[in-house]
N, C-alpha and C positions, 0 to 999 in steps of 0.2 A: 141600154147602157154602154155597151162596145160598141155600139156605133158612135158614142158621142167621142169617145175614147181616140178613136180613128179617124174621124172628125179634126178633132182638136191636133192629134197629132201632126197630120197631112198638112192642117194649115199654116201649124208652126214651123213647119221644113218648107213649106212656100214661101214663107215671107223673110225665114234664113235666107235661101238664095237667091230672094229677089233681090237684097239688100247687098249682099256680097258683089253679084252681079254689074249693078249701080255704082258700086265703091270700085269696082275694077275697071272700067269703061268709062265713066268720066272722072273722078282720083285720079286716076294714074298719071297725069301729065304732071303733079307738082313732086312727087316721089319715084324714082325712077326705081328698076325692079332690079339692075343688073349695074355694079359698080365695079371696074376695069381699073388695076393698077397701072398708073403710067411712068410712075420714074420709082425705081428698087433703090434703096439705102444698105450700105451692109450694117451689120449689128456692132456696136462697141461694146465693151465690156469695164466699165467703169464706177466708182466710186459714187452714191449719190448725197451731196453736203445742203445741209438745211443753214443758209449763214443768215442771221436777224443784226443789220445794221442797227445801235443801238449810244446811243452817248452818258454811257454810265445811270442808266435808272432799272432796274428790276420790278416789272412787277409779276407777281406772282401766279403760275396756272391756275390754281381753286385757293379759295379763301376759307378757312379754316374756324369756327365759331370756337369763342371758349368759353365756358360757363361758371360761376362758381360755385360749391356745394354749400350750402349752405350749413348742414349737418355738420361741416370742421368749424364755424363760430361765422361771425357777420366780417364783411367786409372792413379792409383795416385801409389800405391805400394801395394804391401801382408802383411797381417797383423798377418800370421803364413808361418812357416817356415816345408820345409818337413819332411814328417816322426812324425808332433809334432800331438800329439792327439787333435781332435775338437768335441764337443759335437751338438746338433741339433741348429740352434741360433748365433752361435759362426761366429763373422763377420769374414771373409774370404782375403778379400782387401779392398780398398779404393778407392774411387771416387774424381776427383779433379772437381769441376764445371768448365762449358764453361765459361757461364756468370758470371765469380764469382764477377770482379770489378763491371759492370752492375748491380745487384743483389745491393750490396755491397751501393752502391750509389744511388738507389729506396729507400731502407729503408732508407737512413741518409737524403733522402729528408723528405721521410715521419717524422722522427722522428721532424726534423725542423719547418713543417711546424704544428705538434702538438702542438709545445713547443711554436709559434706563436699565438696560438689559446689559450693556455691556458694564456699566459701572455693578451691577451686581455679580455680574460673574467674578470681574475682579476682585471684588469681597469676600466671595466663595473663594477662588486662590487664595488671597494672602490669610484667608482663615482657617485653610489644608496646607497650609506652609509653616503657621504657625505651630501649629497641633501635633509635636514630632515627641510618640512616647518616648520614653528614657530607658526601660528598659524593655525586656520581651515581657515579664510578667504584664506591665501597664497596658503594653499594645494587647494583650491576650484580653485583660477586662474590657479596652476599648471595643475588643469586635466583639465579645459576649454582649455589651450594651448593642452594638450596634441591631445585632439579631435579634433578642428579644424586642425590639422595637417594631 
């Protein structure tokens, strides 16, 4: 078993440098091994400007996908038109709600049953506005009534 070992090793280091050997003796003529500076430049120290000739068209580094959610209602229409310039903000389309009558008919409950509320409170004031004992005796029964209640 170690000899195979040693074997195999020895023959892999022979045929490394036989091949190296090969690639340096005939290679070498199209790659030369030693390159010799001939004319020295001094170094500037300058600004470097990236200028793109261009005649008023923009197009843009990455392209940007946009989606719409579905879960805010189904599509309603586009609110810009192609080609027209949009800034970061600038709404894109429109949403139509699912539920819009649903919706629509919560609040005009709600707003009813407000308007309910508030015409009875009013009732309750001008009914504690009206109700002004006359004397101390009356107001005294009034709050006896009130307690026993």
């Amino acid at each position: 078993m170690k000899w195979k070992l040693i074997t195999t090793l020895a023959l892999s280091i022979s045929i490394f440098l036989s091949v190296n050997i090969v690639l340096i003796f005939k290679g070498g003529k199209d790659i030369s091994r030693v390159n010799y500076i001939t004319k020295w430049i001094s170094v500037k120290e300058q600004d470097l400007l990236e200028i793109i000739p261009s005649v008023d068209v923009f197009i843009p580094k990455e392209e940007q996908h946009i989606y719409y959610n579905s879960s805010n209602g189904s599509f309603d229409r586009f609110l810009v038109q192609k080609g027209e310039s949009v800034e970061p903000g600038t709404e894109l389309f429109q949403y139509s709600p699912n539920e819009l009558n649903a919706t629509r008919e919560s609040y005009q409950a709600e707003i009813d049953r407000l308007r309910k509320e508030i015409t009875s409170i009013d009732q309750h004031i001008s009914e504690m506005t009206r109700i002004k004992p006359s004397s101390k005796k009356a107001s005294w029964k009034m709050k006896s009534k009130n307690i026993k209640i």
